[in-house]
Predicted model as a PDB file, atoms N, CA, C, CB and O in Angstrom, pLDDT in the B-factor column:
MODEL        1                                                                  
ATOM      1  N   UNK A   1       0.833  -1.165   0.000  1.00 87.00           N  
ATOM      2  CA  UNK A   1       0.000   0.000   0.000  1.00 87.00           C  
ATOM      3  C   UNK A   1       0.887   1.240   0.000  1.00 87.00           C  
ATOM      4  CB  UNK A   1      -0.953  -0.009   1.204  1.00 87.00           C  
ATOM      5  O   UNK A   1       2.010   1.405   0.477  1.00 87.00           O  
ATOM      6  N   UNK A   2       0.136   2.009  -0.617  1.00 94.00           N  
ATOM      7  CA  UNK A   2       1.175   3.300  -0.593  1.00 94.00           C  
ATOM      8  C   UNK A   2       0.499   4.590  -0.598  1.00 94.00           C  
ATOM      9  CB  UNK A   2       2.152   3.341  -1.866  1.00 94.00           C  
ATOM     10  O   UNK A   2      -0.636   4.720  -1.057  1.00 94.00           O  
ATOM     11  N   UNK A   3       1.107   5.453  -0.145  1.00 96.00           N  
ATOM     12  CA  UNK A   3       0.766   6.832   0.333  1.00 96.00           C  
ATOM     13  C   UNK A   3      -0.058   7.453  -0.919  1.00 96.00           C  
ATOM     14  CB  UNK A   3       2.198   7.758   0.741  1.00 96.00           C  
ATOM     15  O   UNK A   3       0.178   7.527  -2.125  1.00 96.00           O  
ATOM     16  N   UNK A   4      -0.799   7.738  -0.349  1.00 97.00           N  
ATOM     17  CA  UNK A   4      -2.116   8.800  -1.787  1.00 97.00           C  
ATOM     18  C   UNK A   4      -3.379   7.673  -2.019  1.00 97.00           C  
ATOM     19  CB  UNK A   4      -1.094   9.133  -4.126  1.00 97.00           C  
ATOM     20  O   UNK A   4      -4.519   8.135  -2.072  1.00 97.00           O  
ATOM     21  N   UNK A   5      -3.243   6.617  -2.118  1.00 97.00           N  
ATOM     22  CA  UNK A   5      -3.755   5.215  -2.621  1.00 97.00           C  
ATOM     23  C   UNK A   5      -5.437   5.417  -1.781  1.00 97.00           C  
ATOM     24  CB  UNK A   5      -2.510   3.565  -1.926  1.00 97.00           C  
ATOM     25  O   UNK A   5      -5.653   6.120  -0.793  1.00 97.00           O  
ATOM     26  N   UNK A   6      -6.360   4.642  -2.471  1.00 98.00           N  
ATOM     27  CA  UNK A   6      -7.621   4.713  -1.980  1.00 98.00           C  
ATOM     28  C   UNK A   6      -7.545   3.691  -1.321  1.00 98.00           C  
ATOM     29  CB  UNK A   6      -8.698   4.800  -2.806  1.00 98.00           C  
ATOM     30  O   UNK A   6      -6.728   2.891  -1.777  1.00 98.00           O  
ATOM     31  N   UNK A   7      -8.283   3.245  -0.040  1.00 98.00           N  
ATOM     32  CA  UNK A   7      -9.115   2.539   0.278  1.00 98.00           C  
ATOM     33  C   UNK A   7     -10.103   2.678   1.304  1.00 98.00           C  
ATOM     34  CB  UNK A   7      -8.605   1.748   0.378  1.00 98.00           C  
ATOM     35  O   UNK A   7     -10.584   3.575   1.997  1.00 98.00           O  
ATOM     36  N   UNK A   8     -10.226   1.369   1.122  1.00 97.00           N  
ATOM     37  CA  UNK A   8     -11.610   0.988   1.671  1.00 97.00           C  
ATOM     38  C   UNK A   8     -11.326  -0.287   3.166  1.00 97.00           C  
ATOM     39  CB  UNK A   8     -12.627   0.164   0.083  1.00 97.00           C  
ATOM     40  O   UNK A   8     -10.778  -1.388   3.213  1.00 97.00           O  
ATOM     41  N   UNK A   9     -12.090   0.669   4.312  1.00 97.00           N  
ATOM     42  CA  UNK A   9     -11.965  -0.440   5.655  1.00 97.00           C  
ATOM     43  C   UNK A   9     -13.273  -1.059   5.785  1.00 97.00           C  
ATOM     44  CB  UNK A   9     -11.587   0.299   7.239  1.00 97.00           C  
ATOM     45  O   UNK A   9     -14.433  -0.728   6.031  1.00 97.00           O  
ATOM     46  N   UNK A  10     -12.393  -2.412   5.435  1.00 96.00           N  
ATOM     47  CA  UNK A  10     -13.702  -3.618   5.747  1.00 96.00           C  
ATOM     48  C   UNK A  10     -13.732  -5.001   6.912  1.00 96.00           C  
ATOM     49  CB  UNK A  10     -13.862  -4.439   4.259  1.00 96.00           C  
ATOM     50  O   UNK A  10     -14.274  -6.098   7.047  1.00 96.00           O  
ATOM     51  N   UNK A  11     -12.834  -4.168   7.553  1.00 95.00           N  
ATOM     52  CA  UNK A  11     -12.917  -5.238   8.552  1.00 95.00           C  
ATOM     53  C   UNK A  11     -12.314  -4.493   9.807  1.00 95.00           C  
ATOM     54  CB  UNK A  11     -12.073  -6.660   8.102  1.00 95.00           C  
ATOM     55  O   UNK A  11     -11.244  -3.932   9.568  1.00 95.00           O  
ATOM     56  N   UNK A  12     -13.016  -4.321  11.710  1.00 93.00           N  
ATOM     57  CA  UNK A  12     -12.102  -4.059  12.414  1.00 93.00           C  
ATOM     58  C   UNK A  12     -11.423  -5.046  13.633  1.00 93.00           C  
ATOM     59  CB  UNK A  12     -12.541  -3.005  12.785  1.00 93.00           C  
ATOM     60  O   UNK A  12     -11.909  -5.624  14.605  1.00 93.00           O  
ATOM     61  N   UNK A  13     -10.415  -4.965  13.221  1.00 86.00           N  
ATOM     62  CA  UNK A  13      -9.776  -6.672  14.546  1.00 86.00           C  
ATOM     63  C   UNK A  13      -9.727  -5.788  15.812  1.00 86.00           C  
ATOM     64  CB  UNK A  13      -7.497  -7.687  14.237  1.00 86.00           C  
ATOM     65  O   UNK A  13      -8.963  -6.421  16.541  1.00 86.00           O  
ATOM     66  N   UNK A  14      -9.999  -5.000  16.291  1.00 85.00           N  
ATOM     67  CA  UNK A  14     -10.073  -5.161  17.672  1.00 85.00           C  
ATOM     68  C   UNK A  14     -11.317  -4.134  17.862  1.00 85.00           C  
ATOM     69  CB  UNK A  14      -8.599  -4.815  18.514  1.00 85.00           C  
ATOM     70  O   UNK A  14     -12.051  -3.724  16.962  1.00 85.00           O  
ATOM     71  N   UNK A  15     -11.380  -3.829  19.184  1.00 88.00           N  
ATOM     72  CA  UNK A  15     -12.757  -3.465  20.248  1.00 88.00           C  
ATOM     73  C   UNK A  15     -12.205  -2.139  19.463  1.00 88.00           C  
ATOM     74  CB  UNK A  15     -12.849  -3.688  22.457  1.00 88.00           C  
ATOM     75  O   UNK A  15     -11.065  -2.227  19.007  1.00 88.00           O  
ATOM     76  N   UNK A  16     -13.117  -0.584  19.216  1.00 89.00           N  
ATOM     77  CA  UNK A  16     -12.540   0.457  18.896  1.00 89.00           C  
ATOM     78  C   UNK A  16     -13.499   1.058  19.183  1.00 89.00           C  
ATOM     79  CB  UNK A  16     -11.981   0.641  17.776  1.00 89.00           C  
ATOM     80  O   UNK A  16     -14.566   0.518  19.472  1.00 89.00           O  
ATOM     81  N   UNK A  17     -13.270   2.498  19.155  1.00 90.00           N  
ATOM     82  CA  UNK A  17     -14.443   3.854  19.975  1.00 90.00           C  
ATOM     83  C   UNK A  17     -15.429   3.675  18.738  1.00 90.00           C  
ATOM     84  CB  UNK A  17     -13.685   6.037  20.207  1.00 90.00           C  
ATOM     85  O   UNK A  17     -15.206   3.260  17.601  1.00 90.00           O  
ATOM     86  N   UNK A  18     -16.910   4.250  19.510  1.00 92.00           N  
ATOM     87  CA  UNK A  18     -17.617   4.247  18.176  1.00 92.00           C  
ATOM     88  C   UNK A  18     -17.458   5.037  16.903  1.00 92.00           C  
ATOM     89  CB  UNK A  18     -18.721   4.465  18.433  1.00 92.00           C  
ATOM     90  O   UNK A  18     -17.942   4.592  15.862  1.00 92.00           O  
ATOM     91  N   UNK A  19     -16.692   6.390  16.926  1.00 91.00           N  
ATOM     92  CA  UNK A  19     -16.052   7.068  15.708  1.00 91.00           C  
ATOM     93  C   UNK A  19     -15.322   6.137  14.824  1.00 91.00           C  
ATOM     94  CB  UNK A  19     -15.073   8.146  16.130  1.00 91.00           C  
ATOM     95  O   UNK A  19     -15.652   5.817  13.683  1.00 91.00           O  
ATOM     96  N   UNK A  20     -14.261   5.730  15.508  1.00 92.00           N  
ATOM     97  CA  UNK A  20     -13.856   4.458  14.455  1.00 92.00           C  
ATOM     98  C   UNK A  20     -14.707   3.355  13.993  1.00 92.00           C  
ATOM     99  CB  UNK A  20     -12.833   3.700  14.999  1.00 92.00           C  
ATOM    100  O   UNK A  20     -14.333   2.822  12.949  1.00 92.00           O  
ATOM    101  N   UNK A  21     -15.524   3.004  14.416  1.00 92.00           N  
ATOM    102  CA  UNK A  21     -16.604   1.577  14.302  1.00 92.00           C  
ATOM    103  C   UNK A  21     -17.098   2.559  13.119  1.00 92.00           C  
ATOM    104  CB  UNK A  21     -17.999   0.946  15.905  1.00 92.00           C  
ATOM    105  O   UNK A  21     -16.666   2.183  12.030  1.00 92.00           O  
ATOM    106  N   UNK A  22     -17.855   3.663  13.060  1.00 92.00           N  
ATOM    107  CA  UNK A  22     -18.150   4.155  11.870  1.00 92.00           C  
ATOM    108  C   UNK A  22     -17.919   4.126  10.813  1.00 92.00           C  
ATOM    109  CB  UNK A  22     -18.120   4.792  11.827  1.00 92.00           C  
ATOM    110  O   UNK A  22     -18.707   4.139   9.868  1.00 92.00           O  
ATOM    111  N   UNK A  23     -16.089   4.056  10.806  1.00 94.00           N  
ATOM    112  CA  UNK A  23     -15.745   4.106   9.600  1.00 94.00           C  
ATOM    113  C   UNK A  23     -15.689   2.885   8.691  1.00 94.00           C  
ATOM    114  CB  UNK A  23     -14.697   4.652   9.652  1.00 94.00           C  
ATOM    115  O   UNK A  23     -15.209   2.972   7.561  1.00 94.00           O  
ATOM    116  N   UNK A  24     -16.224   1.642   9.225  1.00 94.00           N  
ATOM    117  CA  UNK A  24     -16.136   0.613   8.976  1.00 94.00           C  
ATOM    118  C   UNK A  24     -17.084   0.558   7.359  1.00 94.00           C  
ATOM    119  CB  UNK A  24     -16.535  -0.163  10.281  1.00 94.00           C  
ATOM    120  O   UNK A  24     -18.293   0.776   7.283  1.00 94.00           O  
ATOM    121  N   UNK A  25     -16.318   0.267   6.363  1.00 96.00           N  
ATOM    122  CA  UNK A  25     -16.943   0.717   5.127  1.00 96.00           C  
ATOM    123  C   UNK A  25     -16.814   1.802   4.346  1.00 96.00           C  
ATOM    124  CB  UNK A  25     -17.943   0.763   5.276  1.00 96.00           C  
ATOM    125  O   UNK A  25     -17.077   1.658   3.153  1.00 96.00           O  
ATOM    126  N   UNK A  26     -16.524   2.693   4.677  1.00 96.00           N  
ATOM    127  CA  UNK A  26     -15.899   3.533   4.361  1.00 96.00           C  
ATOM    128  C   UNK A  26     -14.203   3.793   3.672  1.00 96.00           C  
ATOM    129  CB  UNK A  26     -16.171   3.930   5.290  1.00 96.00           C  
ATOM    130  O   UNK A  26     -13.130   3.259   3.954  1.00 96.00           O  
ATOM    131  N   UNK A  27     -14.521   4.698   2.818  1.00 97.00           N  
ATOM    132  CA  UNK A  27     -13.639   4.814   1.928  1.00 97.00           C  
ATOM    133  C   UNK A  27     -12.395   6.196   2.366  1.00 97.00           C  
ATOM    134  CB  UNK A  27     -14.558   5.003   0.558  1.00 97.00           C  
ATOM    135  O   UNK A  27     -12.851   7.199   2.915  1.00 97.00           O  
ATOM    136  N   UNK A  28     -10.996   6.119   2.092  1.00 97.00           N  
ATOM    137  CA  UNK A  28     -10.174   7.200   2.620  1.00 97.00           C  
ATOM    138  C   UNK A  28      -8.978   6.697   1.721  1.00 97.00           C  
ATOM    139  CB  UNK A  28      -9.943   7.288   4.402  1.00 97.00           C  
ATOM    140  O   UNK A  28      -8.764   5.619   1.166  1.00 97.00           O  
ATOM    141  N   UNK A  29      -8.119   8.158   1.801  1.00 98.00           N  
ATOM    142  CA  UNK A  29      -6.907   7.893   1.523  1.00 98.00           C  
ATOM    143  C   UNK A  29      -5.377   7.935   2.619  1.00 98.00           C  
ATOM    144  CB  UNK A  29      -6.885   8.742   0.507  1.00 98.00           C  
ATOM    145  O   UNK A  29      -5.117   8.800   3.455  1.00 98.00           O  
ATOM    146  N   UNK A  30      -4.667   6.883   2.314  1.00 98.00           N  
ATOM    147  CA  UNK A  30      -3.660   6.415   3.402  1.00 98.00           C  
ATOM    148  C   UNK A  30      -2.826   7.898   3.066  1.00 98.00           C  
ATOM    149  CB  UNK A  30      -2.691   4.621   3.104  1.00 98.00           C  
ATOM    150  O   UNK A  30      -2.846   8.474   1.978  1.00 98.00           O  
ATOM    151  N   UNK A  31      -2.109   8.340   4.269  1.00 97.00           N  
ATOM    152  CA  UNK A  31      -1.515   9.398   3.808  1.00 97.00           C  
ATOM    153  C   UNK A  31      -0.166   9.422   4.644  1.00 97.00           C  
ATOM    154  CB  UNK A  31      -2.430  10.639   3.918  1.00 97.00           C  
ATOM    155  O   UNK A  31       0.658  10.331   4.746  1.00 97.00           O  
ATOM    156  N   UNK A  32      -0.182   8.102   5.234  1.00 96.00           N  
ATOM    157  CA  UNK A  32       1.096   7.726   6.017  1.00 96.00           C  
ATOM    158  C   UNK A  32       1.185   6.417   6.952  1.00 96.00           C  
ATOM    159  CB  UNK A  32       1.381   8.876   6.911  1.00 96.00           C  
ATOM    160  O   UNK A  32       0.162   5.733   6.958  1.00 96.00           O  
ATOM    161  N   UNK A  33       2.302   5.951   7.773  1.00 95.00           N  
ATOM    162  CA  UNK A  33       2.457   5.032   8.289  1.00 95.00           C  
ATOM    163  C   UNK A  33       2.712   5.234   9.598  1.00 95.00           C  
ATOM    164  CB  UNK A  33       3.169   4.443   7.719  1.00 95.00           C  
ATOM    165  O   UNK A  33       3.251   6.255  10.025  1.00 95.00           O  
ATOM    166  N   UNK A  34       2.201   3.924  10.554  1.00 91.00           N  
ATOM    167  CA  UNK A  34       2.609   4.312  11.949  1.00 91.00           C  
ATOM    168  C   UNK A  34       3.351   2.682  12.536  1.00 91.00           C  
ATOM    169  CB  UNK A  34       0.982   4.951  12.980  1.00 91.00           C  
ATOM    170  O   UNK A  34       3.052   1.494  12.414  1.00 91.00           O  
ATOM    171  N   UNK A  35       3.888   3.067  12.863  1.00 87.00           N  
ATOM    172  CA  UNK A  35       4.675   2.000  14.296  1.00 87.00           C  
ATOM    173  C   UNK A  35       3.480   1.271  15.240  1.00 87.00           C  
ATOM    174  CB  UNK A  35       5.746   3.218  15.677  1.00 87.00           C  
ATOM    175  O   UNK A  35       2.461   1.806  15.676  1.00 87.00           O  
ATOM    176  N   UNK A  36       3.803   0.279  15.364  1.00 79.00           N  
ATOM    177  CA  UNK A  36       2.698  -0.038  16.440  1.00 79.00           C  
ATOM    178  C   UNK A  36       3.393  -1.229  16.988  1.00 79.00           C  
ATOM    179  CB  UNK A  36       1.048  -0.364  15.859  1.00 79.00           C  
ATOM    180  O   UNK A  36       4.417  -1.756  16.554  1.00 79.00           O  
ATOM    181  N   UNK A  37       2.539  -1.630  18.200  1.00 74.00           N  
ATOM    182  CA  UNK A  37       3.451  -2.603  19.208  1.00 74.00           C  
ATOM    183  C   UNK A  37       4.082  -4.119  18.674  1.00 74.00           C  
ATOM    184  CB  UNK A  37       2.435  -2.991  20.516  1.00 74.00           C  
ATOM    185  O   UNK A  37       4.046  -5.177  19.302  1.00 74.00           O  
ATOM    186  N   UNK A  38       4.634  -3.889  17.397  1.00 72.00           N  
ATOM    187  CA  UNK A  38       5.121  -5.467  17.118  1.00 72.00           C  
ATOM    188  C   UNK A  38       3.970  -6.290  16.507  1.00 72.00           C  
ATOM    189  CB  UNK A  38       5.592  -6.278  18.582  1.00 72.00           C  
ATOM    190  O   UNK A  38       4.312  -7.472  16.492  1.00 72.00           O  
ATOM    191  N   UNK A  39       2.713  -6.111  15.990  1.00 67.00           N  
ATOM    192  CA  UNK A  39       2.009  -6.822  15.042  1.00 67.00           C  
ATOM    193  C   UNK A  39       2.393  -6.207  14.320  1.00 67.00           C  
ATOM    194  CB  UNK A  39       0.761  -7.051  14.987  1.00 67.00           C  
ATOM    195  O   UNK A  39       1.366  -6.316  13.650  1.00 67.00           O  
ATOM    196  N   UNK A  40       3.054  -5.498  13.668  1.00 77.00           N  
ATOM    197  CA  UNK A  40       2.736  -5.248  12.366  1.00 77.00           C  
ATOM    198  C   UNK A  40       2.789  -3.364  11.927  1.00 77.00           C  
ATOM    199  CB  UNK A  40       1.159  -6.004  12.220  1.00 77.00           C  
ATOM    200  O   UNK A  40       2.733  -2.420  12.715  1.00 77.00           O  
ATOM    201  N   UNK A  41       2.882  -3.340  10.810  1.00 86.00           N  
ATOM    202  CA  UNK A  41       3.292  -1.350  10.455  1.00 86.00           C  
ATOM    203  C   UNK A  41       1.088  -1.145  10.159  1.00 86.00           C  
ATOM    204  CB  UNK A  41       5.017  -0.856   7.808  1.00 86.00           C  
ATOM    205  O   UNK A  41       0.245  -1.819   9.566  1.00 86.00           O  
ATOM    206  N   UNK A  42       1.062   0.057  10.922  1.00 92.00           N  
ATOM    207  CA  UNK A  42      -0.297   0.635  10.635  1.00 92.00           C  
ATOM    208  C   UNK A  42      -0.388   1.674   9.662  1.00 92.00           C  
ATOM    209  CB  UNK A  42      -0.866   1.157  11.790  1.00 92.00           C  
ATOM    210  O   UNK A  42       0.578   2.436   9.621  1.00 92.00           O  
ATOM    211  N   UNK A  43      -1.089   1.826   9.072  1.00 94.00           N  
ATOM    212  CA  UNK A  43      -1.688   3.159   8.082  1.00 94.00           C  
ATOM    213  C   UNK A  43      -2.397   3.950   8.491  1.00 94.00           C  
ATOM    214  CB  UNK A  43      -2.418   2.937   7.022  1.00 94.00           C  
ATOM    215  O   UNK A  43      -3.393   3.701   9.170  1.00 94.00           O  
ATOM    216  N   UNK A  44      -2.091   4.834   8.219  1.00 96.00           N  
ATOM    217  CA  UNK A  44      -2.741   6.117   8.554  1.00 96.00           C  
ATOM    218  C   UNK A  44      -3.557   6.545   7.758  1.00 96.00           C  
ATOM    219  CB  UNK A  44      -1.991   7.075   8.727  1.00 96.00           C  
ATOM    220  O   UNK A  44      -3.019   7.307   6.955  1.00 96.00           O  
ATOM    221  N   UNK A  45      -5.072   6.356   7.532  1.00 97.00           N  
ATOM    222  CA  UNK A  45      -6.169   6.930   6.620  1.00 97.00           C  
ATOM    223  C   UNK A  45      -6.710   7.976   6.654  1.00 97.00           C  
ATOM    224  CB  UNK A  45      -7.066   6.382   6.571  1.00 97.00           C  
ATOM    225  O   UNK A  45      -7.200   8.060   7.781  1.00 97.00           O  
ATOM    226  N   UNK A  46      -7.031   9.258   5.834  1.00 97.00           N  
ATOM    227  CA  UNK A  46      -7.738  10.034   5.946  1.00 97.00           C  
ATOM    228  C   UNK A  46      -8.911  10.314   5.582  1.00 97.00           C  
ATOM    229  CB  UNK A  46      -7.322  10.549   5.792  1.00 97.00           C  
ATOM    230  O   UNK A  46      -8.874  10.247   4.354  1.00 97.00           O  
ATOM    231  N   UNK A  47      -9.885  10.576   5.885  1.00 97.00           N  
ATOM    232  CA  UNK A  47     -11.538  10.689   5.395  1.00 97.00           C  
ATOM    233  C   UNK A  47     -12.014  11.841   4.564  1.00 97.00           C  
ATOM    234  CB  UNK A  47     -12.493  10.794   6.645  1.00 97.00           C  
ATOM    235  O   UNK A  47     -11.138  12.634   4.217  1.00 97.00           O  
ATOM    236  N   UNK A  48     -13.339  12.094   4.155  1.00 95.00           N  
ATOM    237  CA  UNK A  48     -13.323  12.876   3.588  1.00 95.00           C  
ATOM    238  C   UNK A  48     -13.563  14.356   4.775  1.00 95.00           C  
ATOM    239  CB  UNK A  48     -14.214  12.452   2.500  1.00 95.00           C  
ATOM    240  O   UNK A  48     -13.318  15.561   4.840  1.00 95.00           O  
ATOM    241  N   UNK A  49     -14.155  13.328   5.508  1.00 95.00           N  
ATOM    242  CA  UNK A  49     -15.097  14.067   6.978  1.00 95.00           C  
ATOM    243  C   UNK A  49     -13.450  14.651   7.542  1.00 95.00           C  
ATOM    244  CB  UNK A  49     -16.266  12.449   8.537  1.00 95.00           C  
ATOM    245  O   UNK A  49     -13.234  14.886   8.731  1.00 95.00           O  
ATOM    246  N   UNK A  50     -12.759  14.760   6.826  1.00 95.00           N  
ATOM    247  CA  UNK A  50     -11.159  15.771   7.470  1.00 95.00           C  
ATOM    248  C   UNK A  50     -10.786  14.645   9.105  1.00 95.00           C  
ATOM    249  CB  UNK A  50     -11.837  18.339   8.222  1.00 95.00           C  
ATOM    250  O   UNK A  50     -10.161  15.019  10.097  1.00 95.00           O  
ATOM    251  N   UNK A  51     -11.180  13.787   8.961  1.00 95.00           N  
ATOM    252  CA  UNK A  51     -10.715  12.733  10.563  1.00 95.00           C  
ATOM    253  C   UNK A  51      -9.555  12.090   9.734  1.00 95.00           C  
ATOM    254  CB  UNK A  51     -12.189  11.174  11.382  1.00 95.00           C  
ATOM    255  O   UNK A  51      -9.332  12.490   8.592  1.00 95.00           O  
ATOM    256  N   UNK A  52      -8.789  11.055  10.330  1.00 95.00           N  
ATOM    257  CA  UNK A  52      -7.846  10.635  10.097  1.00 95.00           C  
ATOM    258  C   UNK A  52      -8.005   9.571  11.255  1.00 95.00           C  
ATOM    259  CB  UNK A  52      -6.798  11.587   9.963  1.00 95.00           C  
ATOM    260  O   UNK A  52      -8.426   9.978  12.338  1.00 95.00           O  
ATOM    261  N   UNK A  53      -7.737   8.418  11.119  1.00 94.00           N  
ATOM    262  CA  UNK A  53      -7.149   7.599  12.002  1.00 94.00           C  
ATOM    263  C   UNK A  53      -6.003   6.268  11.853  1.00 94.00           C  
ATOM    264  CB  UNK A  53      -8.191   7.213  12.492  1.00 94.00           C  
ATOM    265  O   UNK A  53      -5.237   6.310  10.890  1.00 94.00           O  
ATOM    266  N   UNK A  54      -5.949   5.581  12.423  1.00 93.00           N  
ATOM    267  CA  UNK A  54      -4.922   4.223  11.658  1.00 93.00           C  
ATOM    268  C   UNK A  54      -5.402   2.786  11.658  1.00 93.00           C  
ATOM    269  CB  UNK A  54      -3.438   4.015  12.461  1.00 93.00           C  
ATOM    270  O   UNK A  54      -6.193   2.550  12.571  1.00 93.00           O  
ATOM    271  N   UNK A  55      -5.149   1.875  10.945  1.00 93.00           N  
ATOM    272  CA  UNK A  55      -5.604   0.407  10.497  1.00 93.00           C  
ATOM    273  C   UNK A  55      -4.769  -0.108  10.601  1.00 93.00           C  
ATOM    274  CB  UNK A  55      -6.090   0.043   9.336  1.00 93.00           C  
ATOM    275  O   UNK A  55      -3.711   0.513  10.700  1.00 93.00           O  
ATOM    276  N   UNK A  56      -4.781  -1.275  10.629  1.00 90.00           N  
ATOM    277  CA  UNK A  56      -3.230  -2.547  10.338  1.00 90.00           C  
ATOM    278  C   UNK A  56      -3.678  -2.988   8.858  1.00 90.00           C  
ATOM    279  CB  UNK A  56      -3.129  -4.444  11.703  1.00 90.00           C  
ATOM    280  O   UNK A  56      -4.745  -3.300   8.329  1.00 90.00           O  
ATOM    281  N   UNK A  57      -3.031  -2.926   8.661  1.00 90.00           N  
ATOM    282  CA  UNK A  57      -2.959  -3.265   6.632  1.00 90.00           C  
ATOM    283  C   UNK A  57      -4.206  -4.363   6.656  1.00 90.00           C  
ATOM    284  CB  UNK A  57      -0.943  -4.338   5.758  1.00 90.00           C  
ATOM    285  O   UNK A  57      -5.169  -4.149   5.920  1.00 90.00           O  
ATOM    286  N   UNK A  58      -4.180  -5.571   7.531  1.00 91.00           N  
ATOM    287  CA  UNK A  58      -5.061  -6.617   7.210  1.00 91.00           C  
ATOM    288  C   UNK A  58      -7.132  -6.290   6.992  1.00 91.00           C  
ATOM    289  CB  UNK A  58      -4.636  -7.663   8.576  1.00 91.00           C  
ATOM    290  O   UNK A  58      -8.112  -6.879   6.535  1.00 91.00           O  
ATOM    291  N   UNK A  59      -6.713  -4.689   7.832  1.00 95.00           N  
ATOM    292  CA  UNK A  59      -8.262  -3.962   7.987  1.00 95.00           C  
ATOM    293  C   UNK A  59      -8.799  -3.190   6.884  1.00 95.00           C  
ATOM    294  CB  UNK A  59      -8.315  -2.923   9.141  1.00 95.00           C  
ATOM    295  O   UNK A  59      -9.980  -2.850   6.814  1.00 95.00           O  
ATOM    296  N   UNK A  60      -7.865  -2.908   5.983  1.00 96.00           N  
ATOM    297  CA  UNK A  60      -7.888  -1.904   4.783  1.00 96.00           C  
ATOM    298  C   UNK A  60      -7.936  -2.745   3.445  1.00 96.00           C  
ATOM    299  CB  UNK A  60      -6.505  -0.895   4.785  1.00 96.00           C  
ATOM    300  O   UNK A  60      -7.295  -3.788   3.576  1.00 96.00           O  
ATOM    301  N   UNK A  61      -8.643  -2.561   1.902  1.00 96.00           N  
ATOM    302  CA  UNK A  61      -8.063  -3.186   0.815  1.00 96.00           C  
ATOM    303  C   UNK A  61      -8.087  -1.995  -0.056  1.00 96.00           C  
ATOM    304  CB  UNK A  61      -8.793  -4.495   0.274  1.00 96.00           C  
ATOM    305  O   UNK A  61      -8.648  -1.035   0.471  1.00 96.00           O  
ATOM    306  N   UNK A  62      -7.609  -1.786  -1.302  1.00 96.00           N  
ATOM    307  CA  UNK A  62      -7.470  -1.362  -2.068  1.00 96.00           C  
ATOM    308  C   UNK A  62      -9.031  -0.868  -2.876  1.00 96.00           C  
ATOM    309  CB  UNK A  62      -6.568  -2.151  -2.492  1.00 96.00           C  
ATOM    310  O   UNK A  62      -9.789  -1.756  -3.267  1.00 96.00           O  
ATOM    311  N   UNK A  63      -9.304   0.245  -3.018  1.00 95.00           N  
ATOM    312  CA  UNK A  63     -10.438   0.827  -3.780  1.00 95.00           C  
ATOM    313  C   UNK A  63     -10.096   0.464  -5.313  1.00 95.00           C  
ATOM    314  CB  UNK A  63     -10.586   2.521  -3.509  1.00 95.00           C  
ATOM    315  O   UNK A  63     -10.857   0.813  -6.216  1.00 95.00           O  
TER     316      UNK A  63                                                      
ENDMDL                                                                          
END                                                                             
């Protein structure tokens, strides 16, 4: 996946606030990467709604 790239979150693996549960289906563009505790590199998505939050690659696919 790479920076600018569309997608789409269709799946969330863990418990998350209901703002994030929202976005479930929803479409954004990755606009960076984050560190996270040893599963794995997260993405950073942005919405259109100007929010931003992060996924683990396995939560996101390609638009």
């Amino acid at each position: 996946m790479e920076i600018g790239q569309k997608v789409k979150v269709f799946r969330l693996r863990d418990r998350v606030s209901a703002p994030v549960a929202k976005k479930l289906g929803a479409i954004g563009t990755i606009e960076g990467y984050k560190v996270t505790d040893g599963r794995g590199v997260g993405v950073v998505v942005k919405f259109d709604d100007n929010t931003s939050t992060w996924f683990f690659e396995d939560e996101i696919k390609p638009v």
